[in-house]
VOGU-3710 file (C-alpha; in Angstrom, 3 decimals, decimal comma):
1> xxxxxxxxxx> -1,387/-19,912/19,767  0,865/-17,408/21,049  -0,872/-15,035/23,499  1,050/-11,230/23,272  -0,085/-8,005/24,922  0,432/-4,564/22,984  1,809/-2,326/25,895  1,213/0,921/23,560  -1,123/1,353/20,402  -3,315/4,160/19,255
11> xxxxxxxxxx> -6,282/2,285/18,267  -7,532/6,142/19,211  -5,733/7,925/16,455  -7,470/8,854/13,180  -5,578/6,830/10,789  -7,803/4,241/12,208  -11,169/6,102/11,551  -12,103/4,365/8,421  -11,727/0,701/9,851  -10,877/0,949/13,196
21> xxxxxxxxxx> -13,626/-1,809/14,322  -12,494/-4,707/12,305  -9,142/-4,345/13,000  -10,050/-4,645/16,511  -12,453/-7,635/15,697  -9,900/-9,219/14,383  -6,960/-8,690/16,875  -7,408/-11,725/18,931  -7,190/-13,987/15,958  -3,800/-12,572/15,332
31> xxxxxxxxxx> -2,891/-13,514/18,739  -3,194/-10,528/20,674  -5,397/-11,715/24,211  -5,164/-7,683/25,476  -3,641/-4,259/24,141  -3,368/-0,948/26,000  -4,766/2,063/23,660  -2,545/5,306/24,265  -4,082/8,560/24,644  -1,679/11,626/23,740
41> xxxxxxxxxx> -4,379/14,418/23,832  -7,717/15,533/25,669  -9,453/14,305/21,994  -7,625/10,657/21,846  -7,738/10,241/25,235  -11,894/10,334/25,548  -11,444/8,126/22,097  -8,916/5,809/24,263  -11,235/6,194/27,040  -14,441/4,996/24,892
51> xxxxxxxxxx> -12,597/1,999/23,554  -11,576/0,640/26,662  -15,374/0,546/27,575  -16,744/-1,053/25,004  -13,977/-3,666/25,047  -13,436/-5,949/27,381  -9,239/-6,781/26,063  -8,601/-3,126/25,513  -7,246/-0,914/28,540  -6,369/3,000/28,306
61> xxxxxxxxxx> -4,154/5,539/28,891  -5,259/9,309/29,066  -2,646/12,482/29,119  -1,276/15,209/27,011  1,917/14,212/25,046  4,424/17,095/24,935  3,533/17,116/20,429  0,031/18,373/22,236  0,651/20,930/24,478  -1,596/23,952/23,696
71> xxxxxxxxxx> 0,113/27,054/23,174  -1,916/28,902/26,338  -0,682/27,938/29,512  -4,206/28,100/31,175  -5,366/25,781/28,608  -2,930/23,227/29,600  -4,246/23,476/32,871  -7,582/23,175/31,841  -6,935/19,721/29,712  -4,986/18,171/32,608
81> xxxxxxxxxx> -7,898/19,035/34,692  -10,289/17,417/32,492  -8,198/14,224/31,845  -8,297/14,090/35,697  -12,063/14,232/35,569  -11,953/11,381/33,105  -9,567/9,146/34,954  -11,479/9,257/38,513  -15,222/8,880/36,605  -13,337/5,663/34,739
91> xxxxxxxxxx> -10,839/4,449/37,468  -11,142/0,418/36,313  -10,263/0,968/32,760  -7,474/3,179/32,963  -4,227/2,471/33,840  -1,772/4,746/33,561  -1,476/8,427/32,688  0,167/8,900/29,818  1,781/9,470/26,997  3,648/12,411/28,940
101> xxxxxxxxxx> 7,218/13,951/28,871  8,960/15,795/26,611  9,965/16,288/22,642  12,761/18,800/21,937  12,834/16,931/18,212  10,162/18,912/17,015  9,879/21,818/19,471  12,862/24,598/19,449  11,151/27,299/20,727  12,902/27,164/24,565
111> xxxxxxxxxx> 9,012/28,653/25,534  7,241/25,882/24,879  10,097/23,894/26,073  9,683/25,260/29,618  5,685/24,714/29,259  6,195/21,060/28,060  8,874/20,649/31,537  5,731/22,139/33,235  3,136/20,096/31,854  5,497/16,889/32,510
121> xxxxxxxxxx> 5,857/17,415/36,246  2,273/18,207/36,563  0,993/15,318/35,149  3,563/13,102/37,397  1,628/15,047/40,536  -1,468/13,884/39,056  -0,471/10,444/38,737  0,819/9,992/42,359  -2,619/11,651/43,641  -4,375/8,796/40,939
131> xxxxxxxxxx> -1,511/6,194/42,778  -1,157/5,340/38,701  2,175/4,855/37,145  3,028/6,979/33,915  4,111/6,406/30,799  6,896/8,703/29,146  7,691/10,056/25,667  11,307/11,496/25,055  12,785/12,614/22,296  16,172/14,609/22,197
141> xxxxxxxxxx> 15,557/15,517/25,650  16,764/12,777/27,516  19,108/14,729/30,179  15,919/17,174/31,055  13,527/13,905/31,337  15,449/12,130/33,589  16,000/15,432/35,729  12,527/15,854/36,092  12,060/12,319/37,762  15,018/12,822/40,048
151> xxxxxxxxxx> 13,156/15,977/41,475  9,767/14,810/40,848  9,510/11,081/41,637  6,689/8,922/40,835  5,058/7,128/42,946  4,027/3,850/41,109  6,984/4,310/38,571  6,184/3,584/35,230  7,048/2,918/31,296  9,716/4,512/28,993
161> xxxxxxxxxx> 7,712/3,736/25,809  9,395/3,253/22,127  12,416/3,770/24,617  15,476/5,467/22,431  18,240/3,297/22,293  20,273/5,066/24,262  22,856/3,806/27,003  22,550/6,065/28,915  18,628/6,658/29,267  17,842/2,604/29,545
171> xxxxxxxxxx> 20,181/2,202/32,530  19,368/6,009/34,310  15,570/4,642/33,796  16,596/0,866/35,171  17,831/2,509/38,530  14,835/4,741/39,247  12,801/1,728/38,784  10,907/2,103/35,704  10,344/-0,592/32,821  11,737/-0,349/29,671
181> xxxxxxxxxx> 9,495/-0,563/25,983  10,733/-1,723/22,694  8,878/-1,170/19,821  9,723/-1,200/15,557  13,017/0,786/15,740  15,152/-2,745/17,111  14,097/-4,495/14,481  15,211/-1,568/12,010  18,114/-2,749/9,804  19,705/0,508/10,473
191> xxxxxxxxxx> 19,306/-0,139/13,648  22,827/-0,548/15,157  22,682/-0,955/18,633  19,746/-2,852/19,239  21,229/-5,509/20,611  22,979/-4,016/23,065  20,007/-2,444/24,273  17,429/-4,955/25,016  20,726/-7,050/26,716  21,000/-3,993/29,080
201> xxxxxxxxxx> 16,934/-4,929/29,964  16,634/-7,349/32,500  13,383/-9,949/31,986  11,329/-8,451/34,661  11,268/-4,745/33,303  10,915/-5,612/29,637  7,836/-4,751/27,584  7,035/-4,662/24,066  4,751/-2,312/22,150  3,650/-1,386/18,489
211> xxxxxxxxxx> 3,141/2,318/18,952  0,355/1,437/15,583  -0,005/3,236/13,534  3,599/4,278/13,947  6,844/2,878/12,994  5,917/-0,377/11,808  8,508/-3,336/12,263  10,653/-5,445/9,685  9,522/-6,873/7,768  6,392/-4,548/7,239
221> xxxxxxxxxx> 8,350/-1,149/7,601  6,588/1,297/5,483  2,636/0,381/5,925  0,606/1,175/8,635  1,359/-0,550/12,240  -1,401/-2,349/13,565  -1,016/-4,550/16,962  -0,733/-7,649/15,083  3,220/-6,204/14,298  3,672/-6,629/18,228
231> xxxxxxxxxx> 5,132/-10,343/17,097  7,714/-9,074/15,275  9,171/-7,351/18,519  8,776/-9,982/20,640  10,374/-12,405/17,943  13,514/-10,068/17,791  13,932/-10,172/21,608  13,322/-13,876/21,318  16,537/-14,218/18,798  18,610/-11,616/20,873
241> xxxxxxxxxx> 18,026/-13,552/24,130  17,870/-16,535/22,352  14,937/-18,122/23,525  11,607/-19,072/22,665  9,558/-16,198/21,277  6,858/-18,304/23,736  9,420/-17,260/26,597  9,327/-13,397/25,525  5,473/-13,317/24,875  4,928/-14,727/28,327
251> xxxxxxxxxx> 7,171/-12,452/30,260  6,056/-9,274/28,751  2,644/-9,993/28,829  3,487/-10,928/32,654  5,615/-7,335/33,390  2,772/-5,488/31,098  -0,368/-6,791/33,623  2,094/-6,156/36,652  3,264/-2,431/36,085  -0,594/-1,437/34,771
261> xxxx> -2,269/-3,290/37,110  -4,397/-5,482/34,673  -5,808/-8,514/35,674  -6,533/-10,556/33,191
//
């Protein structure tokens, strides 16, 4: 059997409340040996956090995504304070901090625009004084994103996960030395560029992810994303690259264990 790794669930989020533990029971029957679980609050990080420990295959990440930014300012603070507090009591299990970055799709108020540039660069600082890499969300704010790593770089790089498929983004990100994340959107029919854009991805900084229970892949669009889907990214790269999807599982599960640290 094929062994994959899911670089970026949410096994933590609530759409998995009323059966999250036998879809994890039966995760390594569909092939997947490890999966990362991807906090994007204080609430789904502890969830992530809990996971991780009472699973040996599943690893965490814990920050606040720029969709959870509290309004207050001092509450911000006070959440990235506490996720600290969480990574340092739970240092083996975690690997990254993360989801982080910024969302101008569903945020037009240039306020919380500002807090979410804040929030970004002071979650990088925490992750150089963790010596973690990150792992970014952007959305429609890819100039500002890639601004705030110039000024603000990090450490033990990182992950652009569900990357856009943008030009632009994938080789800016290439150069400052983070890896690159593909998840359902290449496999989209609609999707016109895909391609092109895991092409522009060279083997060693490829990973693949589900996002679950977001944006399932073809040929499941539509119903909820589990890691099981992770396949069907891994077998598009395969047929882009034209190679074995064994080649593609093995690579990413390779650059996935090297950029998080996991040892497996």
């Amino acid at each position: 059997m094929i062994e994959l790794i899911d670089s970026h669930a949410h096994l933590d989020d609530e759409k998995f409340d009323n059966d999250r533990e036998e879809i994890i029971s039966k995760i390594k029957d569909a092939g997947i040996k490890n999966f990362i679980t991807a906090g994007y609050s204080l609430g789904s990080s502890k969830k992530a956090v809990e996971l991780a420990e009472k699973y040996d295959f599943i690893y965490a990440t814990c920050g606040i995504s720029p969709n959870d930014i509290p309004q207050d300012e001092d509450e911000v603070w006070k959440q990235i304070s506490e996720i600290e507090g969480m990574v340092e009591k739970q240092k083996n299990k975690i690997v990254a901090i993360g989801e982080i970055g910024l969302d101008y799709y569903w945020e037009k108020d240039e306020k919380m625009r500002e807090l979410q540039r804040k929030a970004f660069i002071k979650q990088i600082e925490l992750a150089n004084k963790l010596n973690l890499p990150i792992v970014i969300h952007t959305r429609e704010a890819i100039m500002d994103t890639l601004e705030i790593l110039k000024q603000n770089p990090v450490d033990k790089k990182g992950v652009f996960h569900c990357c856009p498929q943008n030009r632009e983004l994938i080789k800016e990100g290439l150069k400052l030395g983070f890896y690159i994340s593909f998840a359902g959107p290449i496999t989209f029919k609609n999707s016109k560029n895909a391609n092109e854009m895991i092409e522009l991805v060279p083997d060693d900084r490829l990973l693949i992810e589900t996002d679950s229970p977001y944006l399932s892949p073809e040929p499941v669009r539509g119903r909820r994303n589990m890691p099981a889907n992770v396949k069907y990214i891994a077998q598009k790269i395969a047929e882009v690259k034209n190679v074995p999807i064994e080649n593609v599982a093995k690579m990413t599960f390779e650059n996935t264990c090297r950029i998080f640290k996991i040892e497996v």
